[in-house]
C-alpha positions, 0 to 999 in steps of 0.5 A: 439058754434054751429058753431066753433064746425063745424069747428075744424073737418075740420081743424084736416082734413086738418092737419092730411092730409099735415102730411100724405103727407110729410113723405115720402118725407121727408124719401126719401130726408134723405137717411136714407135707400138708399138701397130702391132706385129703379135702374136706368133703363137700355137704351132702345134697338133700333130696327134699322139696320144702313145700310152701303155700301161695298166701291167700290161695291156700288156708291156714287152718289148723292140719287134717286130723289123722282120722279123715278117711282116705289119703290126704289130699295136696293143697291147691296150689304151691310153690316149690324153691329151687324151681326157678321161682323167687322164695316168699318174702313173708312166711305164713306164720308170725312167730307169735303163732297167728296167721298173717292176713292175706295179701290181695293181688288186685282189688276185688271192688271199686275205691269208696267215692269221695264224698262231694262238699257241701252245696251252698243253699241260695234262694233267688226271689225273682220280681215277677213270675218267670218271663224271658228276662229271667233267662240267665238265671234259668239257664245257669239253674238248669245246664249246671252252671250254678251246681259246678260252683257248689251252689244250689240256686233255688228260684221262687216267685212272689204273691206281690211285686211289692214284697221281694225287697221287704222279705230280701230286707228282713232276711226272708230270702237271700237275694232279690229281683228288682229294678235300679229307681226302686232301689235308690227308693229303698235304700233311701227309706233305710232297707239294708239292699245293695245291687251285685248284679245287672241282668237287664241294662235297660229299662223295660218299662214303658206306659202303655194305654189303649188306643182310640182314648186320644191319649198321645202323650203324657199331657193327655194323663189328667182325669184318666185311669192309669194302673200301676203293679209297684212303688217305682212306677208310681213315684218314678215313672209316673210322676216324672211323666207328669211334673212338666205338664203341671199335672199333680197326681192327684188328677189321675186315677191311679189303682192297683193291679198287682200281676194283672195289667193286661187284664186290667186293660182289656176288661176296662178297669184302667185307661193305661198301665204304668211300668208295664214290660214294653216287651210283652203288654202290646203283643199280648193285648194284640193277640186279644186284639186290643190295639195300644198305644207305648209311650217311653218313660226315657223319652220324657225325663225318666233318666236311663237305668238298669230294668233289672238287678239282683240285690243283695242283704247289705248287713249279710254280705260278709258271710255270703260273698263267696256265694254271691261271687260264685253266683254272678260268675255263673249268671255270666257264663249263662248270659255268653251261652245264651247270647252265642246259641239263642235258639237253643236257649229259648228250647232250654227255657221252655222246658224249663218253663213250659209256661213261657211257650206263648206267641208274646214271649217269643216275638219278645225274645230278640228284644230281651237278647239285645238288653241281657248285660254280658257283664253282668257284675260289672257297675257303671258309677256313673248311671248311679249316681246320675239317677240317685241326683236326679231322683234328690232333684225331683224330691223323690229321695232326702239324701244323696246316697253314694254309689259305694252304698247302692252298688258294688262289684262282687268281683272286688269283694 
């Protein structure tokens, strides 16, 4: 009895204590109070700075050894995130382990230039060396206004007044000086040459012969020595001035002088000079002083015309339109230029030309202002055709050519 009695105390302890022990545990587990849950404890805060190199300032390479002597020094410049900075868009790495190339913040040099287009080559032979009439092509040549249009315009000058329309018909050069009577001559004997342009619209040449011969008009042309530098003077000029006094040219002496009539003149070795520049020969001869005598060929049957053209390659035309176009717009911008600033044109020309700086050429440069066509592309139909049915009534050509085959517009190419 003693003993049991000993026991059941411990027992009562033991149990009271296991019921203790599953209660709360049984409470929590119900949920029957889940607002008495404590909340769930916030992340803990790092204290670490992640480090980010500023591309393109700091270098990529691989990481110092451990070996270098002394402390490690920091990269030159980083970013740290959480300073109020944004965060890279780009890491300093790819995954696949190569560097990224770096991204420049601004250019260090200047773009690569366009390359410019190709300049279009042109050779312009003039009808004689260079003189005051050729002033819109210099003009045009030398203040740009053949190289804004892609052009590259070069001026050559013949050894013979008679060549330029052969080297123009046999390709030689790409365009030509000469006069409106020579033309029609030309293209009536087969020579594919075709006007794009009037740079003088009237004529310049006259026949001039010395004074004190009693030469007073052409009926005083028999038995005299008359000059001539090219085809139209002889066959045009000069036969028209003689035909309505009954004089054959077989009465007058007639010779050659290629580029020397003032010469010719004043060392005797003509009386006259037919087709020469009205503008020029008389000044010129003056200032020897040699006076003269100038007989107008329109005064006298020579019907009016254009004293200088630019001609063109009929058979080349199509592949050089473009060109040709381009050039007669510039020769027109040079002519309004030259017409509106006439003194500052002549200083152009003459240091385009030093050769141009004598008295003759500029007591003749208001008489060639008051001839340069302002149109120059424009063409009068009419004067055309009045001249080729002049040049058939004379017998001077075979065939009545239309104006459509002697001249165009480039305008309406």
């Amino acid at each position: 009895m003693t003993t049991r009695a000993r026991r059941l105390p411990s027992w009562g302890f033991t149990l009271s204590l296991l019921v203790a022990l599953t209660m709360p545990s049984r409470h929590v587990a119900g949920g029957e109070d889940e607002s008495l849950a404590a909340p769930p404890l916030p992340p803990p805060v790092l204290e670490t700075e992640v480090m980010v190199p500023v591309l393109g300032k700091t270098p990529l390479g691989p990481a110092p050894s451990a070996e270098a002597s002394g402390p490690a020094a920091p990269p030159p410049e980083v970013r740290r995130r959480g300073s109020g900075e944004a965060p890279m868009a780009t890491l300093p790495k790819r995954l696949d382990g190569e560097a990224e190339p770096a991204v420049p913040s601004s250019a260090r040099a200047p773009a690569e230039p366009i390359a410019p287009p190709p300049m279009t080559e042109l050779e312009v032979m003039l009808d004689w060396y260079p003189s005051p009439r050729h002033a819109a092509l210099i003009v045009a040549r030398d203040k740009g206004m053949f190289a804004r249009r892609g052009l590259e315009v070069r001026l050559s000058t013949p050894a013979d007044p008679n060549v330029p329309t052969k080297l123009l018909a046999a390709s030689r050069v790409d365009l030509a000086l000469t006069r409106q009577p020579l033309l029609h001559l030309k293209v009536d004997q087969g020579l594919p040459l075709i006007r794009v342009a009037t740079l003088v619209d009237g004529s310049l040449a006259a026949l001039v012969v010395r004074d004190g011969l009693q030469i007073d008009s052409p009926a005083d042309l028999a038995g005299r020595r008359i000059g001539h530098a090219d085809e139209d003077s002889l066959s045009v000029l000069l036969d028209t001035l003689l035909r309505p006094h009954g004089i054959k040219r077989a009465e007058v002496e007639v010779r050659g002088i290629n580029f020397g009539p003032g010469r010719a003149i004043s060392e005797g070795e003509v009386d006259g000079v037919i087709g020469a520049m009205r503008h020029l020969l008389p000044r010129e001869l003056g200032d020897e002083g040699i006076a003269t005598r100038l007989i107008r060929v329109e005064e006298h049957g020579v019907p009016l015309h254009d004293g200088l053209i630019l001609l063109a390659n009929r058979d080349r035309l199509n592949g050089q339109r473009g060109a040709i176009r381009e050039l007669v717009e510039a020769l027109e911008e040079a002519t309004a230029w030259i017409l509106e600033h006439p003194s500052a044109a002549w200083t152009q020309l003459l240091a385009a030309e030093p050769g141009l700086d004598t008295p003759a050429n500029l007591a003749a440069w208001p008489d060639i202002l008051m001839h340069l066509n302002a149109s120059p592309a424009a063409v009068d139909h009419g004067r055309y055709a009045r001249f080729e049915k002049f040049l058939h009534d004379a017998g001077l050509v075979e065939r009545l050519t239309p104006v459509e085959r002697l001249a165009l517009d480039p305008g309406t190419f």
